[in-house]
C-alpha positions as CSV (number, residue, x, y, z in Angstrom):
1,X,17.9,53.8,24.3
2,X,15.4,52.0,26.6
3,X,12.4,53.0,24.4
4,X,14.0,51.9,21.5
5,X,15.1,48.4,22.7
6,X,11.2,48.2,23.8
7,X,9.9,48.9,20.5
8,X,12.8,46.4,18.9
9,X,11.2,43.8,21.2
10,X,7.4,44.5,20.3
11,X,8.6,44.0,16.7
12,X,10.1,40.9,17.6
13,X,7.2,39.3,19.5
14,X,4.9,40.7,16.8
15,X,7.0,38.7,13.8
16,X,6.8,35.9,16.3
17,X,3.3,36.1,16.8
18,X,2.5,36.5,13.1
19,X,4.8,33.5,12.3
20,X,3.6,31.2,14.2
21,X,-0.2,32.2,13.3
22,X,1.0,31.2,9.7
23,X,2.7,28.0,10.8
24,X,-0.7,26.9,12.7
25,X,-2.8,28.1,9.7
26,X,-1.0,25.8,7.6
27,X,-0.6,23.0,9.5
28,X,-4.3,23.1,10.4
29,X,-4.8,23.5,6.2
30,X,-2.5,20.1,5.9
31,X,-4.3,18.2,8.7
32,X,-7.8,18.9,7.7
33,X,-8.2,16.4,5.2
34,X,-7.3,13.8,7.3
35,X,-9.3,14.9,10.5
36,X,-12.1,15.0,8.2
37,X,-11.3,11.6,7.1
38,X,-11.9,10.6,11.0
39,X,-14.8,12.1,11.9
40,X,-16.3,11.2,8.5
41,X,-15.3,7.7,9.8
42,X,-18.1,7.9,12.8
43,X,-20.7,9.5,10.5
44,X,-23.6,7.1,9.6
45,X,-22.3,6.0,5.4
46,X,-25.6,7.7,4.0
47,X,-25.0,11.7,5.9
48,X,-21.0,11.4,5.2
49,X,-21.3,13.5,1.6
50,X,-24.5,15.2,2.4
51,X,-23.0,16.6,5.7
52,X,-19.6,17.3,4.5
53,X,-19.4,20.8,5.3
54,X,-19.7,19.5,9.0
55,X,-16.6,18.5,10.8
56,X,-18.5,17.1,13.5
57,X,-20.7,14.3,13.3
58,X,-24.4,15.2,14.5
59,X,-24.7,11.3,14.9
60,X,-22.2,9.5,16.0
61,X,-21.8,5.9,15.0
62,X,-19.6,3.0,15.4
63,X,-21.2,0.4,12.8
64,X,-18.6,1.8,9.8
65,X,-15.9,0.3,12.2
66,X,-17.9,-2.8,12.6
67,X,-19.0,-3.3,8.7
68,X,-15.7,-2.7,7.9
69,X,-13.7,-5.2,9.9
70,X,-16.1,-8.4,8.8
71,X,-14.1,-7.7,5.1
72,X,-15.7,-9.2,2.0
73,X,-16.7,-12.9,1.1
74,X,-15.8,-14.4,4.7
75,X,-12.5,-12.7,4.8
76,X,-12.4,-10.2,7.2
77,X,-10.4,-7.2,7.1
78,X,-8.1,-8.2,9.8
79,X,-7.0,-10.7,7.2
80,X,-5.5,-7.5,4.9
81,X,-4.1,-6.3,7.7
82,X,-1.8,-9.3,8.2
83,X,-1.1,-9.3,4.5
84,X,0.5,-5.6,4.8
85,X,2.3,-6.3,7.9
86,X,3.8,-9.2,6.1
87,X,4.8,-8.0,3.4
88,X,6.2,-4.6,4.8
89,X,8.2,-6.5,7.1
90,X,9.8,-9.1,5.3
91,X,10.8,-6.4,2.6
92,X,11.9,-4.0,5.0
93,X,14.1,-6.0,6.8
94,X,15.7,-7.4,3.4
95,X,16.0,-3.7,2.4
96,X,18.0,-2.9,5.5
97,X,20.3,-5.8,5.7
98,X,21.1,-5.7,1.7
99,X,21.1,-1.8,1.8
100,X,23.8,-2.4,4.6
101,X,26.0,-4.7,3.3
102,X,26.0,-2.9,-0.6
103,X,27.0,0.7,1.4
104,X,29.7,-1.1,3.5
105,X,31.0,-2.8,0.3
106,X,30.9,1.0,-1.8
107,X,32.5,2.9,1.7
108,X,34.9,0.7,2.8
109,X,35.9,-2.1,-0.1
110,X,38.3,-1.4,-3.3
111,X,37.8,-2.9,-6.0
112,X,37.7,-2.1,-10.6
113,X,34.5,-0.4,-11.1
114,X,33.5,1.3,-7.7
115,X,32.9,4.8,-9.0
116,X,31.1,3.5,-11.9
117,X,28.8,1.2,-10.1
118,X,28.1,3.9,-7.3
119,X,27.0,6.4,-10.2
120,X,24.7,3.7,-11.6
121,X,23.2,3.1,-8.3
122,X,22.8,7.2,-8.0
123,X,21.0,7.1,-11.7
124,X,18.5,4.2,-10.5
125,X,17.6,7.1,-8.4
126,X,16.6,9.7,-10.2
127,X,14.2,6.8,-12.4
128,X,10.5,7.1,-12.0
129,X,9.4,3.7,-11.4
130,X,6.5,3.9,-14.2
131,X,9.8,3.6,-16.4
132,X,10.3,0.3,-15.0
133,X,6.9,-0.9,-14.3
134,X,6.2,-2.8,-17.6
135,X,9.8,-4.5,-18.2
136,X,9.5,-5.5,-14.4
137,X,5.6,-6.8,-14.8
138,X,7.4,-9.2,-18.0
139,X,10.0,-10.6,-16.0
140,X,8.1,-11.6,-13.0
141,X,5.6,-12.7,-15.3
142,X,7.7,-15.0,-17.1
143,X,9.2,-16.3,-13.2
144,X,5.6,-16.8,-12.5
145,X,5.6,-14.6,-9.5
146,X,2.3,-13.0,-10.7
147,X,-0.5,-13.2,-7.7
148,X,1.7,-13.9,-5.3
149,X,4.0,-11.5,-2.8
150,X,7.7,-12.2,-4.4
151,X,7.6,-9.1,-6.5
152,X,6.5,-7.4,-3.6
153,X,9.4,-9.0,-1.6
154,X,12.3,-10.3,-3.4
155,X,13.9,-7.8,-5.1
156,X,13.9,-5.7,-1.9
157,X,16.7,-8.7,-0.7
158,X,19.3,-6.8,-3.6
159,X,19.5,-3.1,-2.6
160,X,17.0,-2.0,-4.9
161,X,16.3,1.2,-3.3
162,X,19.3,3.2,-3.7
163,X,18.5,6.1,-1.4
164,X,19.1,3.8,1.6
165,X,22.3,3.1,0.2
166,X,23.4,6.7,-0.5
167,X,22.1,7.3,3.4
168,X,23.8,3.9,4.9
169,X,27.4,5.1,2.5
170,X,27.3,9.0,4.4
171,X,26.8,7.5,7.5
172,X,29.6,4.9,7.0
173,X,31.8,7.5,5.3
174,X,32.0,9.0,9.2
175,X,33.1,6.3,10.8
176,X,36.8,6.4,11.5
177,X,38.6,4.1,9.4
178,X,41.3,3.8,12.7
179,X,38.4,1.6,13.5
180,X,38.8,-1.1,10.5
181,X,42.7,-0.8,11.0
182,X,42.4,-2.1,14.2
183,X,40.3,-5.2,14.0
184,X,42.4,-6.1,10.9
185,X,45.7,-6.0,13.3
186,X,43.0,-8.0,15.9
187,X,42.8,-10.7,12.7
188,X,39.4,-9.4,11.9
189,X,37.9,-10.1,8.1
190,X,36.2,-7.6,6.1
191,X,33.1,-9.7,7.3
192,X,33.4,-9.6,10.6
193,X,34.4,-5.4,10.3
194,X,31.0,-4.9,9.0
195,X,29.3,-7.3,11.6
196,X,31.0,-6.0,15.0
197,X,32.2,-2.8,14.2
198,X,30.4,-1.1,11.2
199,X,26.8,-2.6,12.0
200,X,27.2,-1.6,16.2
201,X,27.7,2.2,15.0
202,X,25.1,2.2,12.2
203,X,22.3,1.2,14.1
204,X,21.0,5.0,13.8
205,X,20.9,4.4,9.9
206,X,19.4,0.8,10.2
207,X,16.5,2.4,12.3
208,X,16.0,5.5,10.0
209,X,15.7,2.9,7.0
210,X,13.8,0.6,8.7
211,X,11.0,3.5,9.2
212,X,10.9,4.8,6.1
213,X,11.1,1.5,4.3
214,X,7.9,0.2,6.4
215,X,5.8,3.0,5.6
216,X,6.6,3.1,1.8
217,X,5.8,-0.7,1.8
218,X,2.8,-0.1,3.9
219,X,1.5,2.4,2.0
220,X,2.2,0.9,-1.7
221,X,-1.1,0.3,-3.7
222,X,0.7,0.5,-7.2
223,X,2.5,-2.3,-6.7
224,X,0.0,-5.3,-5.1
225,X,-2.6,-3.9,-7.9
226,X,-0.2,-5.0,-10.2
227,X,0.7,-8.0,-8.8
228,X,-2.2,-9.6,-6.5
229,X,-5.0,-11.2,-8.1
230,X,-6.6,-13.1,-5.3
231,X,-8.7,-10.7,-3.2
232,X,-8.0,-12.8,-0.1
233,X,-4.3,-12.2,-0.8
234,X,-4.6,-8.1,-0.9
235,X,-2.9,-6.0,1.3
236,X,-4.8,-3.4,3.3
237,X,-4.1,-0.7,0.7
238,X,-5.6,-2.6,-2.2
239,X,-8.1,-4.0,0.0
240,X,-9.7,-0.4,1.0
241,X,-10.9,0.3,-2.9
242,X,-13.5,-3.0,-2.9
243,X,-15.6,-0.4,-0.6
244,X,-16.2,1.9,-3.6
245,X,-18.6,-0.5,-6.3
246,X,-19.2,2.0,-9.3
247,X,-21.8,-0.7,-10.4
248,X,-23.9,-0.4,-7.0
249,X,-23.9,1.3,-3.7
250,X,-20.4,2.0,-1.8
251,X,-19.8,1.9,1.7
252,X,-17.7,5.4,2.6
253,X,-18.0,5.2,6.3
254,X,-16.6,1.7,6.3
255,X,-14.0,2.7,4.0
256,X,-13.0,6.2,5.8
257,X,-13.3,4.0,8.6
258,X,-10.6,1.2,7.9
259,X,-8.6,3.6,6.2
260,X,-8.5,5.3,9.7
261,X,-7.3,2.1,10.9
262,X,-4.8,1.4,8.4
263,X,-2.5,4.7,9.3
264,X,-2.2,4.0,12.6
265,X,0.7,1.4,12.4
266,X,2.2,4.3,10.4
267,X,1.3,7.1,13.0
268,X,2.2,4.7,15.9
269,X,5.9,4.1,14.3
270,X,6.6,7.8,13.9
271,X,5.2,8.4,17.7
272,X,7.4,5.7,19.1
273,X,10.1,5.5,17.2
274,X,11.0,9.4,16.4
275,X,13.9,9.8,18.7
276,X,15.3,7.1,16.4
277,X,15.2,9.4,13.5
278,X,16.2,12.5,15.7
279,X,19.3,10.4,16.9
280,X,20.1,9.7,13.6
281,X,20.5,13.1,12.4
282,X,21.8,14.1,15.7
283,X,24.7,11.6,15.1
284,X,25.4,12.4,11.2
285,X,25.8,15.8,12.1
286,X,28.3,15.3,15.1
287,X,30.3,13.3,12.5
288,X,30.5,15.7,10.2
């Protein structure tokens, strides 16, 4: 009996073994690229193709770093910086207070129409947003939004991304109505419900569309290539393809370099702000 719960265990730690061999393996697969993109980042811009086999630099160099931040025609690259952090901030907090208040309205509110308007919402889902890319470039044409951020803002102020409020309606959906009941006996409005009791308990939901939301803003090129004219107006996604000039020589290292730069809001967020995320789950599934 002894031998054979030794040789159960050997097969156990063996499968373990293997599995997480596999699990590393991949990961390192998946990170590669962008470790490569790093050290490519300190390489000197004319060795970074010619010595791509090589992780490593053989030189290293910090003059990608400093081409890259003076920017193009006197605008330095600091200046895109600040054009992404605006814009993925003023969207994202218009996307979480809208998303909010459309998922409390669908959980909690009765009214003709609901179940319709909560399928439409689900449909506007499940559209690619190349579907709606040429109707939506008309109409902000015709508002004269073109080269300026107000496509890139505005719409995000209406609940326009419906997964945040499908995620904002499950999480509401657990909250015990007893709750509601109560502040109505207190003289509470369906206003303040949402404001002192719905939005208190949310907050997991606020923060886990908050994060997401930011880092799909940050990281949108489709939309400001669409939209932005004005070079001194791009964000730092649009701003990183002026690097590559088909028509003459183009700076990689500056551009591996900046690019470097540009994910760490987005790595710094998931770093800091995880146990948000992790809390959110936690909570959804305590609920259910």
């Amino acid at each position: 009996m002894s031998s054979h719960s030794a040789s159960y265990k050997a097969q156990k730690k063996a499968k373990n073994l293997l599995y997480h061999l596999l699990v590393m393996l991949l990961g390192f697969v998946m990170v590669y690229p962008l470790v490569w993109m790093i050290m490519s980042s300190f390489k000197p811009t004319n060795t970074v193709f010619t010595t791509a086999g090589s992780l490593f630099p053989s030189v290293w160099t910090g003059e990608n770093y400093i081409n890259g931040l003076k920017g193009f025609g006197n605008v330095p690259f600091t200046k895109f910086f600040l054009n992404s952090f605006l814009i993925s901030t003023v969207a994202t907090a218009g996307t979480v207070v809208s998303s909010a208040v459309v998922a409390y309205a669908f959980s909690r509110l009765k009214y003709r129409g609901r179940g319709i308007l909560f399928a439409a919402m689900l449909v506007t889902m499940m559209l690619p947003a190349q579907v709606l890319m040429v109707p939506q470039y008309l109409w902000y044409n015709k508002l004269g939004w073109v080269n300026s951020y107000l496509p890139m803002i505005v719409p995000y102020f209406f609940a326009i991304q419906g997964f945040f409020v499908y995620l904002d309606v499950n999480f509401i959906n657990g909250i015990p109505r007893d709750l509601d009941e109560a502040a109505k006996i207190d003289g509470c409005s369906p206003y303040g419900i949402l404001l002192h009791i719905i939005t208190p308990l949310l907050t997991p939901a606020l923060i886990t569309s908050g994060i997401f939301s930011f880092i799909w803003r940050w990281d949108d090129f489709l939309s400001a290539l669409l939209y932005v004219r004005t070079s001194a107006m791009y964000p730092a996604s649009l701003a990183l393809k002026l690097f590559c000039d088909p028509g003459s020589s183009s700076d990689y290292g500056a551009m591996f370099a900046m690019s470097t730069l540009s994910i760490m809001p987005v790595l710094l967020i998931f770093i800091f702000l995880q146990k948000y995320l992790v809390d959110g789950i936690a909570t959804s599934g305590l609920k259910g």
